[in-house]
N, C-alpha and C positions, 0 to 999 in steps of 0.2 A: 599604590596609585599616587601617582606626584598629584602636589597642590595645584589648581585653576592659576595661570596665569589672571585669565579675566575678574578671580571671583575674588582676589585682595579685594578690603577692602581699608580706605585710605587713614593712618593715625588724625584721629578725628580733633587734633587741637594744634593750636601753634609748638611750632617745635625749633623754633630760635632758639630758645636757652638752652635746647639739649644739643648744638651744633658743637661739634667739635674737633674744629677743622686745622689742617697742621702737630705742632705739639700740645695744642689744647687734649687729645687724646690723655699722652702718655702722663701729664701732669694732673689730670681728673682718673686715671684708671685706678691707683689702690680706691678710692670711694668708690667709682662705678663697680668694680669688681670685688667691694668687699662679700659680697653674696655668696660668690662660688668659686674665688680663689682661683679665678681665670687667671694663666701666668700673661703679661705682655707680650705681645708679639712682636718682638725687635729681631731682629736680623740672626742675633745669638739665639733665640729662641726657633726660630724659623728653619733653621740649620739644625737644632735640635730633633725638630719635628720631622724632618727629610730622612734625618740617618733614622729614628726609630719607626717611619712608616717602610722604608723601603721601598718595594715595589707598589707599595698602596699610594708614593708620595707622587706631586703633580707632575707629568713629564715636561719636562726643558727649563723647568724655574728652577733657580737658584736661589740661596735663604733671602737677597735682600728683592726679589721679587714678589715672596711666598711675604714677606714681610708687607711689603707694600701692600698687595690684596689683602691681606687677614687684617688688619690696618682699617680699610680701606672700606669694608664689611662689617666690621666693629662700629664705624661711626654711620653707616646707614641704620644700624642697630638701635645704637642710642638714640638716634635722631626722629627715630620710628618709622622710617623707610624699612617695613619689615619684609617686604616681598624680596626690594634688591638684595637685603643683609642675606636673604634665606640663597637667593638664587645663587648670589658670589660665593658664600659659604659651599653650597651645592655641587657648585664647578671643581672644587678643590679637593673634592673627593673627603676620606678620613680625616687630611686636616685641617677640614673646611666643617667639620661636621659640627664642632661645638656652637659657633656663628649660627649655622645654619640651623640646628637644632631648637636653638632659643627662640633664633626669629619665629621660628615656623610654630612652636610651643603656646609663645606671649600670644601670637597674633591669633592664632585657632580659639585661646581662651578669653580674649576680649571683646576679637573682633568678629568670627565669624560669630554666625548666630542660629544656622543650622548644623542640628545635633550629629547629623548624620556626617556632615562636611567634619565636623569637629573632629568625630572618632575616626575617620580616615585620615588626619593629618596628625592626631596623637598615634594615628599605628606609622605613620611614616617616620615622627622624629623616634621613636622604636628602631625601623630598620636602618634609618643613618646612623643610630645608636649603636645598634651593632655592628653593623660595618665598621664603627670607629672601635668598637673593644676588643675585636678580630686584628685591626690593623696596631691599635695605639691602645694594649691591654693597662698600661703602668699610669693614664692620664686618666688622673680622677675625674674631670668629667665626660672622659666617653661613655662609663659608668654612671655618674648623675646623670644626664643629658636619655640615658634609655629607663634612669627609674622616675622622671620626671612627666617621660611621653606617655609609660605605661600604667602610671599612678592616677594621673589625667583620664587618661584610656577607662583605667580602671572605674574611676568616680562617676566618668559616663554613661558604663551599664550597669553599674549598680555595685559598690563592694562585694554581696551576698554573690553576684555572678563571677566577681574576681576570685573573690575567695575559691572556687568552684573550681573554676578554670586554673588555679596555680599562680595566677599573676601578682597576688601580695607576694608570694615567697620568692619571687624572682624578684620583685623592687625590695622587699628587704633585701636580699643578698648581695644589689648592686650601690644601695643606700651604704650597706657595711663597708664594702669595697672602696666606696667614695672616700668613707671616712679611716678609712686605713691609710689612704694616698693622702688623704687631705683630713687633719685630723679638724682642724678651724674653718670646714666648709659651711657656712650656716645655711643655704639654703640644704642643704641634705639633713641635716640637723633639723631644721624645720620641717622637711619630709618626712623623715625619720617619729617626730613629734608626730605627727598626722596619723602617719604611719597606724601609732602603736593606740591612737584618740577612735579611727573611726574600726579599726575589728574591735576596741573593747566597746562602744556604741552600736554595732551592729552583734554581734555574737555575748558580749557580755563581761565581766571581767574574768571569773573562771573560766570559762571556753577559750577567751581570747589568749589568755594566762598559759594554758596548759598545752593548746594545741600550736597557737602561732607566736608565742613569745614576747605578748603585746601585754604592759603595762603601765599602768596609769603614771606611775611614780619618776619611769623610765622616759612618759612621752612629756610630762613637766621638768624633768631633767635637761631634755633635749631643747623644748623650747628656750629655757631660760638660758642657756648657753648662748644660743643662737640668738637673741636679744642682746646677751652681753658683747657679742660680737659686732652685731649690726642693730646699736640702738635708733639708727635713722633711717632703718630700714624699713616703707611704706608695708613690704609684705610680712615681716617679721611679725608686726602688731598685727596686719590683717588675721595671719595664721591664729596666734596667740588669743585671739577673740574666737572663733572658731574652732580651737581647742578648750577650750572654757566650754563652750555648748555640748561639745561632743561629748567630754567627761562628767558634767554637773547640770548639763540642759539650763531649766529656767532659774535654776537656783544659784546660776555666777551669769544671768542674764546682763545687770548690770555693769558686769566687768567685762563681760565682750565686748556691750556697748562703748567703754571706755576705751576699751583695746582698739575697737573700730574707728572711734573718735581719733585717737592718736594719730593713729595710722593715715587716716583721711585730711590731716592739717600737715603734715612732714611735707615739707617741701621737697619735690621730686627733681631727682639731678640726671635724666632720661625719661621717654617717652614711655618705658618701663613699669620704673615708679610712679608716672601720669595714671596708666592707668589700675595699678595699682591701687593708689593713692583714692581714686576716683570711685573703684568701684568697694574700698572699705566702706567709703559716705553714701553709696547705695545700700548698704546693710542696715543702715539709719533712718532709711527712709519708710 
């Protein structure tokens, strides 16, 4: 079921600094995109995309068209215009889906507020997920982008009902995938960390160990990579705090707190990181 036109609801803070209009873009993207290793969408890129979608790709656009829109959608993204980022991204079919994905991902996880909206907009960035790893198998994040909606998905109804249903092992497998294509993805790295933090918290470290391949060792491996990568990353510490509670509860309480703290003073370079950033300092509260 597609998202409510009506039921966006508006990025809730000034979003002037995150404007990035013209080549303001292309000269803030490695920062904006140290996360997920988004490649640029210039013209050579755009052409890239066309020949490996094929018939998935948009009919009558040409790369410096496809470029302009993917562009064009990137900075509604940042700016926190999440419905247009979602709906351009949308129009573009598979090679729209990553834009679209995100927007529709961030916004379902800050902005809406019913659970129920929420899990029908993580099962959608799912099927735009798949339609992209059907059209664009070799783009690490057609891959992230479906282990990201259905990990989301998953935390919704409960690990214990994922677990059940099969849906960890399909986000581990596309988390893998990600980092095959993309070995310095850190938000899959941070998934990845999650990942492996909430079956040993839910099932235990043995069970988690033998049956799903979730270790403690492995998901503080991941994290700190993905720190080292993106150490101004508002989500990285959020994660990082959150993986402390999962593995050690109240006993690395106060280094969550810390990780929260960090994470809620990093100055946010997108609407993104805002809320990111915003909702670590609600953890403090």
């Amino acid at each position: 079921m597609a998202a409510k036109k009506s039921s966006w609801a508006k990025f809730p803070h000034d979003a002037k600094a995150f404007d990035q209009a013209g080549d303001k873009l292309r000269k803030a993207w490695p920062s904006l995109h140290a996360g997920d290793a988004e490649p640029f969408p210039d013209d050579k890129r755009a052409a890239a995309l066309i020949k490996a979608a094929g018939k998935a790709a948009p009919k009558g656009m040409d790369a410096a068209a496809l470029a302009a829109a993917l562009q064009e959608a990137w900075r509604a993204f940042h700016r926190g215009d999440f419905q247009q980022a979602f709906e351009a991204g949308e129009a573009l079919g598979p090679v729209g889906a990553s834009v679209a994905c995100k927007a529709l991902g961030i916004h379902a996880t800050y902005l809406v507020r019913d659970e129920a909206e929420q899990l029908r907009r993580y099962e959608q960035v799912g099927q735009l997920a798949e339609a992209a790893i059907a059209a664009l198998p070799d783009e690490a994040n057609s891959h992230y982008r479906y282990a990201f909606g259905m990990g989301r998905y998953s935390q919704g109804i409960s690990i214990a009902k994922a677990l059940k249903m099969g849906l960890a092992t399909k986000v581990r497998k596309h988390l893998d995938t990600t980092l095959k294509l993309a070995p310095k993805h850190a938000e899959a790295l941070t998934a990845l960390a999650i990942y492996h933090g909430e079956i040993i918290a839910k099932v235990g470290g043995l069970v988690g160990g033998l049956t799903y391949g979730a270790k403690a060792a492995d998901a503080e491996k991941h994290m700190a990579a993905a720190l080292k990568l993106t150490p101004d990353s508002p989500i990285a510490w959020l994660e990082q705090g959150n993986l402390l509670l999962l593995l050690h509860g109240d006993k690395r309480e106060d280094d969550a707190a810390a990780a929260f703290e960090k994470a809620g003073k990093l100055k946010p370079r997108d609407a993104m990181e805002a809320l990111d950033a915003e909702f670590a300092r609600s953890q403090l509260e």
